[in-house]
Backbone as XML, in Angstrom:
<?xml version="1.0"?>
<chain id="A" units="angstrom">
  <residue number="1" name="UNK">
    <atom name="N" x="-28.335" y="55.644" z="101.651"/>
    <atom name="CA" x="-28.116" y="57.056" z="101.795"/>
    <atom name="C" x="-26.625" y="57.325" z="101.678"/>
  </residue>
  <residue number="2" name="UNK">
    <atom name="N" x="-26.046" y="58.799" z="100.858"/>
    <atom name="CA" x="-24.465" y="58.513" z="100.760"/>
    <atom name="C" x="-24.121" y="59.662" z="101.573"/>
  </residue>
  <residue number="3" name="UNK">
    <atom name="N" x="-22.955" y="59.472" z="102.044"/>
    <atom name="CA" x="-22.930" y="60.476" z="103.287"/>
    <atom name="C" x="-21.334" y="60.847" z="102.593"/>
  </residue>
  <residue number="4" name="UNK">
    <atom name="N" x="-21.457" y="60.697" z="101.564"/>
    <atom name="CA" x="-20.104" y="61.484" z="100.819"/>
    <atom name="C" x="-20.441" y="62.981" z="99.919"/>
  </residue>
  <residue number="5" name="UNK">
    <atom name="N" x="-19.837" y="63.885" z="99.821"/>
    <atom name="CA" x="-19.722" y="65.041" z="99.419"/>
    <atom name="C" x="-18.671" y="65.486" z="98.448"/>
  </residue>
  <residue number="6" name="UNK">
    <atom name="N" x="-19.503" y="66.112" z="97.227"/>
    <atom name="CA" x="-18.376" y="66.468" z="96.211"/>
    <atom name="C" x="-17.811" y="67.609" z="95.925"/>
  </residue>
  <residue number="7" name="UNK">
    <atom name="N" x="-18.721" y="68.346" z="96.840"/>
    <atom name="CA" x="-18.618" y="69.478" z="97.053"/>
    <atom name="C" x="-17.508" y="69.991" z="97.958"/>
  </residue>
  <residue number="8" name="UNK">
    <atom name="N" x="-16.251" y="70.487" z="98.064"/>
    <atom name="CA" x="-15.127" y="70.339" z="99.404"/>
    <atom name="C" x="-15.246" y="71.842" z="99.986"/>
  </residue>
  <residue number="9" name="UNK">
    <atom name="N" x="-16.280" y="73.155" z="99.031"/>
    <atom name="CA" x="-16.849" y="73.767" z="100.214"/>
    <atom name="C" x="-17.694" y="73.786" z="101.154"/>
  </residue>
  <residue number="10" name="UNK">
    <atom name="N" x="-18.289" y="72.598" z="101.016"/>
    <atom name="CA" x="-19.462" y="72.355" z="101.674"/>
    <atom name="C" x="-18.938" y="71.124" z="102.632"/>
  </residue>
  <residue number="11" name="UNK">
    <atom name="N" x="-18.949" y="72.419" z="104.188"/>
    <atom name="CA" x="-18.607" y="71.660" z="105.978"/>
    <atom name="C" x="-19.715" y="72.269" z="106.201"/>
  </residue>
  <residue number="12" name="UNK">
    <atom name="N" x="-20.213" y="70.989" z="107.267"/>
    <atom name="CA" x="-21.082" y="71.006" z="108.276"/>
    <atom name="C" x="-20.148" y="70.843" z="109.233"/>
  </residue>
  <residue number="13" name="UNK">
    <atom name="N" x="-19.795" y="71.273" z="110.690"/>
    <atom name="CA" x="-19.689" y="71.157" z="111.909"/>
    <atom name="C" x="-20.399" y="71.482" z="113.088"/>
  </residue>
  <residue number="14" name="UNK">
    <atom name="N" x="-20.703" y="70.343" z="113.753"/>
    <atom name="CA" x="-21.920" y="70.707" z="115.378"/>
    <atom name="C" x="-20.948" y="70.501" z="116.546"/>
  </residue>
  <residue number="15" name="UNK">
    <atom name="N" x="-21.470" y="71.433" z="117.370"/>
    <atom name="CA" x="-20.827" y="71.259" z="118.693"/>
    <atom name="C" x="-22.445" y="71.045" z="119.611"/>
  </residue>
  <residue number="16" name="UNK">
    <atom name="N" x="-21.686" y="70.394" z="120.527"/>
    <atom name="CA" x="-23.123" y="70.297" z="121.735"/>
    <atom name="C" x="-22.364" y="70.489" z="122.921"/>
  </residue>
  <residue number="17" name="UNK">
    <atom name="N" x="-23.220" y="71.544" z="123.504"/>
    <atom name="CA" x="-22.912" y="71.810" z="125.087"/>
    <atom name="C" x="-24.140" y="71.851" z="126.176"/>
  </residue>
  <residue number="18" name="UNK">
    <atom name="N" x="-23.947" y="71.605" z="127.122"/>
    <atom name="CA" x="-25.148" y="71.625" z="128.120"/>
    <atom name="C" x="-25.510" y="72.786" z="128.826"/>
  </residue>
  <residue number="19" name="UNK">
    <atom name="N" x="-26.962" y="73.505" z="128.541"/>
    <atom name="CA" x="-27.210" y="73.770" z="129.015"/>
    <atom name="C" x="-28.350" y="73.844" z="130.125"/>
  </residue>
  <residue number="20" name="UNK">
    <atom name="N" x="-27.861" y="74.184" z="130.975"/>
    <atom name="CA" x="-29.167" y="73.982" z="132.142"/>
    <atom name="C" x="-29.149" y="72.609" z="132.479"/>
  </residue>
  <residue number="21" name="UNK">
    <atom name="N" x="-28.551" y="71.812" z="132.071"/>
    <atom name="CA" x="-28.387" y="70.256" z="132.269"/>
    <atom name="C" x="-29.127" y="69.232" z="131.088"/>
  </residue>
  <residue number="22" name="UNK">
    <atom name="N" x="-29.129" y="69.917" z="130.362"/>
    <atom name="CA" x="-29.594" y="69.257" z="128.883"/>
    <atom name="C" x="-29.006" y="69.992" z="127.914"/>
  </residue>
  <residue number="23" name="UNK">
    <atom name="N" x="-28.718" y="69.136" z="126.954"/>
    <atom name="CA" x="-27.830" y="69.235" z="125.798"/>
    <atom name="C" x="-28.278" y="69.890" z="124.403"/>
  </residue>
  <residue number="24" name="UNK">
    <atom name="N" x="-27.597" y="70.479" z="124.052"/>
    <atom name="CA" x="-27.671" y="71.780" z="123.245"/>
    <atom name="C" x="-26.778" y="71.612" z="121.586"/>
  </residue>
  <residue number="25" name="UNK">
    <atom name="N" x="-27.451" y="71.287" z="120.753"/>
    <atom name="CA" x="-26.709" y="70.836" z="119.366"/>
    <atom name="C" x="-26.680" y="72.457" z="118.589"/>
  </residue>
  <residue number="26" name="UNK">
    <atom name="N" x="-25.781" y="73.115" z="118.200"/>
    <atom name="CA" x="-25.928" y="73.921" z="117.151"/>
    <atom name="C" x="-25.039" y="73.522" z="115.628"/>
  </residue>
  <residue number="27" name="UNK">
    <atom name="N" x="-25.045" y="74.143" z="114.925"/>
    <atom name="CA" x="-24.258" y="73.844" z="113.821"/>
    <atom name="C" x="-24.239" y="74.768" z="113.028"/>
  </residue>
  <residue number="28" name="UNK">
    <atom name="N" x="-22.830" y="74.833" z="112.188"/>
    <atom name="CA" x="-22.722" y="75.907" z="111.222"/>
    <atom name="C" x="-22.681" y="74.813" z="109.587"/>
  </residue>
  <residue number="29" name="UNK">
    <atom name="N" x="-22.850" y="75.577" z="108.773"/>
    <atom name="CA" x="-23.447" y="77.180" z="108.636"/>
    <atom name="C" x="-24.669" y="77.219" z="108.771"/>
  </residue>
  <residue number="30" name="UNK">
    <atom name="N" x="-24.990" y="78.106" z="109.687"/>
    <atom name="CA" x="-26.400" y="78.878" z="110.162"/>
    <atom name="C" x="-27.162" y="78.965" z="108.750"/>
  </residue>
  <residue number="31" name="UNK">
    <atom name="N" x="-28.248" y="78.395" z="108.910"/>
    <atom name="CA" x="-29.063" y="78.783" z="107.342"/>
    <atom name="C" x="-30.310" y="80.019" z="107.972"/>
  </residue>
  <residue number="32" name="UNK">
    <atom name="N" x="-30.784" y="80.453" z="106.746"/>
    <atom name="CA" x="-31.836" y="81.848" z="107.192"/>
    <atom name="C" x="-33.133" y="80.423" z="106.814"/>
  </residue>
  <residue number="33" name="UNK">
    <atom name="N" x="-33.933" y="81.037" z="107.748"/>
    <atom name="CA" x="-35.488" y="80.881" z="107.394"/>
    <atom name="C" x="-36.061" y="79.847" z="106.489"/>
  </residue>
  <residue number="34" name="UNK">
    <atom name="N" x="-35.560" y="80.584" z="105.086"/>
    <atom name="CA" x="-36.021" y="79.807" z="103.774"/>
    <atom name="C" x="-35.070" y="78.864" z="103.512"/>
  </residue>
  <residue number="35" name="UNK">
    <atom name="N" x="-33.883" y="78.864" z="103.804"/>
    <atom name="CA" x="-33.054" y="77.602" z="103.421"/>
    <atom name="C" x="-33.125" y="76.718" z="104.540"/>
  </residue>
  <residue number="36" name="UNK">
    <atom name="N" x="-33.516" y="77.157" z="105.513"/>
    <atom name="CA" x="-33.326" y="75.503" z="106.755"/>
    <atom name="C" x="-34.865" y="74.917" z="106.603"/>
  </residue>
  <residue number="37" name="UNK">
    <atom name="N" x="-36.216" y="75.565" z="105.927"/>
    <atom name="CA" x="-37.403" y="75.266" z="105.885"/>
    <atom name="C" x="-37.199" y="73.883" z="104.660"/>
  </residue>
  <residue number="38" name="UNK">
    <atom name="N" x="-36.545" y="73.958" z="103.789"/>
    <atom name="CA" x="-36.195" y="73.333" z="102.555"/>
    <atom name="C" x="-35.244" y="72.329" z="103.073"/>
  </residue>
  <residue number="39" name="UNK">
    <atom name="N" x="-34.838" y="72.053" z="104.097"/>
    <atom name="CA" x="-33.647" y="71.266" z="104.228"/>
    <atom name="C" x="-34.294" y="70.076" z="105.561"/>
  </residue>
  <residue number="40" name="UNK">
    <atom name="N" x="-33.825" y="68.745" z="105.552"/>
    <atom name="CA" x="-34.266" y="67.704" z="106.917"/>
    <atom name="C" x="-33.006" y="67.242" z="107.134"/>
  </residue>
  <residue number="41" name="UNK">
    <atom name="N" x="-32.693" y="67.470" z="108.457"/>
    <atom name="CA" x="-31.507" y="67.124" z="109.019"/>
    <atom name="C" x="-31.846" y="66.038" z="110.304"/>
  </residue>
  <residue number="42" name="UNK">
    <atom name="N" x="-31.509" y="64.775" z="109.709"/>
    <atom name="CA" x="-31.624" y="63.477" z="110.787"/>
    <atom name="C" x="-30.179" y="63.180" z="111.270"/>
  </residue>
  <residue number="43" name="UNK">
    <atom name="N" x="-30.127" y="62.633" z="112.904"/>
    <atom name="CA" x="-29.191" y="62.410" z="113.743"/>
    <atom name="C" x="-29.328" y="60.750" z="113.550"/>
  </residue>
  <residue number="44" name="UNK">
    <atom name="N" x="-27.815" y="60.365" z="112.920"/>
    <atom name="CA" x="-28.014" y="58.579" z="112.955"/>
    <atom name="C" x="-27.163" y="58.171" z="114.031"/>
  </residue>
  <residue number="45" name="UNK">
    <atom name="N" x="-26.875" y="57.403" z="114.521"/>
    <atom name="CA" x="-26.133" y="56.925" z="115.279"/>
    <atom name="C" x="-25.828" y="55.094" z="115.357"/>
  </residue>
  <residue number="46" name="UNK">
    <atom name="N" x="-24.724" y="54.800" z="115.945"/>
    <atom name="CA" x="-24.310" y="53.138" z="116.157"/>
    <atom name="C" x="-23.292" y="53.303" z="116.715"/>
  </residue>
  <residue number="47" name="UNK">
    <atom name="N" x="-22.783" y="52.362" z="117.051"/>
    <atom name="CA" x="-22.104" y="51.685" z="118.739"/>
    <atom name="C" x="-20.520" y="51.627" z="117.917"/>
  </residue>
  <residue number="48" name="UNK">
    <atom name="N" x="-19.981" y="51.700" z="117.296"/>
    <atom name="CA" x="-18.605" y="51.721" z="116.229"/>
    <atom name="C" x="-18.901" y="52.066" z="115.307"/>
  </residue>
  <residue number="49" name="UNK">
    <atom name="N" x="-17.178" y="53.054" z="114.737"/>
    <atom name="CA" x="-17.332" y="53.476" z="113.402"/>
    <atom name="C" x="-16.854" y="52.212" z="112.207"/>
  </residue>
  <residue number="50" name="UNK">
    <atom name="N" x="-16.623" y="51.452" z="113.111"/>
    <atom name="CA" x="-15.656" y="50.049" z="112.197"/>
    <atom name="C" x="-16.540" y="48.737" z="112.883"/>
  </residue>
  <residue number="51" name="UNK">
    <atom name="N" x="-17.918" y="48.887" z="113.521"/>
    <atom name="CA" x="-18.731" y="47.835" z="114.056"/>
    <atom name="C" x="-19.634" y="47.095" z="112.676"/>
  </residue>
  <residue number="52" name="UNK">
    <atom name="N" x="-19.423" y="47.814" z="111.521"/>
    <atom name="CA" x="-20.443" y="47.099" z="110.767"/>
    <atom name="C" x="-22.148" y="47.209" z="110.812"/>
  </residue>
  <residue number="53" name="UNK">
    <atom name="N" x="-22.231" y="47.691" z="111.375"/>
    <atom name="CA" x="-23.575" y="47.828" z="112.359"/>
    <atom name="C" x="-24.172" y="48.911" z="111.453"/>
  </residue>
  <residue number="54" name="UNK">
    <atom name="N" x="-25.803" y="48.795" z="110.866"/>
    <atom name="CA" x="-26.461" y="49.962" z="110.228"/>
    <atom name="C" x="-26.230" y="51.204" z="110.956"/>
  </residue>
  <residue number="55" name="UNK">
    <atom name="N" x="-26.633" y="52.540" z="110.598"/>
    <atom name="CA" x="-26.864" y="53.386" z="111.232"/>
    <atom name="C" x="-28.121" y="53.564" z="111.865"/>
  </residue>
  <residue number="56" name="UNK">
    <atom name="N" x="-28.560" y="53.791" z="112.378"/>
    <atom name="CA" x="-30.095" y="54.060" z="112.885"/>
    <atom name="C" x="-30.523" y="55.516" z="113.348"/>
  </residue>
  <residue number="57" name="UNK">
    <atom name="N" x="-31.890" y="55.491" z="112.892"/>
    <atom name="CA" x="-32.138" y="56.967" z="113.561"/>
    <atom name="C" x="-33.439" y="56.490" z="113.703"/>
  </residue>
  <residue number="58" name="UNK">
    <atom name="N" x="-34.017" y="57.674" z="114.641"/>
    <atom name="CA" x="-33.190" y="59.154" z="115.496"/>
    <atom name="C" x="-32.820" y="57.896" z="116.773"/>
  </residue>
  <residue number="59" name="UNK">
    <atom name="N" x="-31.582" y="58.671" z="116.916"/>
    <atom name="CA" x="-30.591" y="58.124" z="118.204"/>
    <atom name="C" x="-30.316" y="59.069" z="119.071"/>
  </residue>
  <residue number="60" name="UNK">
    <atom name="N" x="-30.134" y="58.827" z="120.779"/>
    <atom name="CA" x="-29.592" y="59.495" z="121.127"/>
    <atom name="C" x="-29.102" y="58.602" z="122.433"/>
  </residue>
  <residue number="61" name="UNK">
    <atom name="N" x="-27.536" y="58.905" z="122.573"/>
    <atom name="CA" x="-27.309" y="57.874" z="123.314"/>
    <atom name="C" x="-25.889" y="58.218" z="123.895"/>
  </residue>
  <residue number="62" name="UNK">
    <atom name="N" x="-25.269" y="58.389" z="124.767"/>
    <atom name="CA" x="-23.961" y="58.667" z="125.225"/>
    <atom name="C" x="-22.997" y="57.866" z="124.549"/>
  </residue>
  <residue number="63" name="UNK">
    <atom name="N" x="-23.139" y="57.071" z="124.159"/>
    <atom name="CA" x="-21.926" y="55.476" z="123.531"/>
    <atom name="C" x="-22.061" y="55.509" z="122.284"/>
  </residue>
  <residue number="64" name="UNK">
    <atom name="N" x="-22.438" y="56.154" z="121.331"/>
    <atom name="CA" x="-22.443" y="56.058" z="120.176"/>
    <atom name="C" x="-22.087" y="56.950" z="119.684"/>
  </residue>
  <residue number="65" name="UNK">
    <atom name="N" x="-21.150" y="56.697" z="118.048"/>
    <atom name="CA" x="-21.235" y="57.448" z="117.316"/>
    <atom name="C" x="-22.340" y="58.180" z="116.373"/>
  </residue>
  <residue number="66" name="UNK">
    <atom name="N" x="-22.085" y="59.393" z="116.070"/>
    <atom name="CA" x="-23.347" y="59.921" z="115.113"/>
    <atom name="C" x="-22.711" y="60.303" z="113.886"/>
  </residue>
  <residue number="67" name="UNK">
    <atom name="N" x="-23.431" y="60.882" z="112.719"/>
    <atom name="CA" x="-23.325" y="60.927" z="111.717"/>
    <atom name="C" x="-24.625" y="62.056" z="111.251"/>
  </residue>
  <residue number="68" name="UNK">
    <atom name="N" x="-24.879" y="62.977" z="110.833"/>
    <atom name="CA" x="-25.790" y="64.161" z="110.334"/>
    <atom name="C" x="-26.153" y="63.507" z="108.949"/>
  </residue>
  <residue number="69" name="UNK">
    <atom name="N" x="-27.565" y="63.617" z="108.803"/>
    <atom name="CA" x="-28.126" y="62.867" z="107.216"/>
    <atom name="C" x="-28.821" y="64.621" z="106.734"/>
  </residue>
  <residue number="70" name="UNK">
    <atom name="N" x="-28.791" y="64.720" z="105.587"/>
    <atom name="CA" x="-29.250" y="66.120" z="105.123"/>
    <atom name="C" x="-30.004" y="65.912" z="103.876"/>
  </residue>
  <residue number="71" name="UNK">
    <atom name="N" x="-31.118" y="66.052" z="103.966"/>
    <atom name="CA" x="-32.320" y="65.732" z="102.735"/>
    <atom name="C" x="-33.098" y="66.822" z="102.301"/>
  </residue>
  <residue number="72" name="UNK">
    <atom name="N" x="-33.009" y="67.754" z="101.001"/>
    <atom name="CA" x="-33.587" y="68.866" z="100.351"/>
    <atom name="C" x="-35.154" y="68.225" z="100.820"/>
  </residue>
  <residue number="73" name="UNK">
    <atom name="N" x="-36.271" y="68.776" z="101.395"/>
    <atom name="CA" x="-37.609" y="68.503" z="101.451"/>
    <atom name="C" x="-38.220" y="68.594" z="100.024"/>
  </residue>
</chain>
């Protein structure tokens, strides 16, 4: 999977905050309806960005780094 982009208008950024005591991912840019129905967005994660180590998904884990995978359905 290539997690490079040739596109240099095209940012994804997520923030996560807690609410209620569980954690809350949003991300821009906000898509409408028909474009986020068309789109699969997987959370990978591993223990270093320089560990060598596959990515794996779905992860969720306090100690790890993540990485957003984005696949047209």
């Amino acid at each position: 999977m290539s997690r490079e982009s040739t596109d240099t208008n095209s940012v994804f950024t997520a923030t996560i905050t807690m609410v209620d005591g569980a954690p809350v991912v949003e991300w821009s840019p906000k898509l409408n309806v028909a474009e986020e129905s068309r789109r699969r967005y997987t959370i990978y994660g591993r223990a270093g960005l320089e560990s060598g180590e596959e990515w794996h998904a779905p992860t969720n884990a306090l100690d790890r780094f993540f990485t957003v995978g984005v696949e047209m359905k």
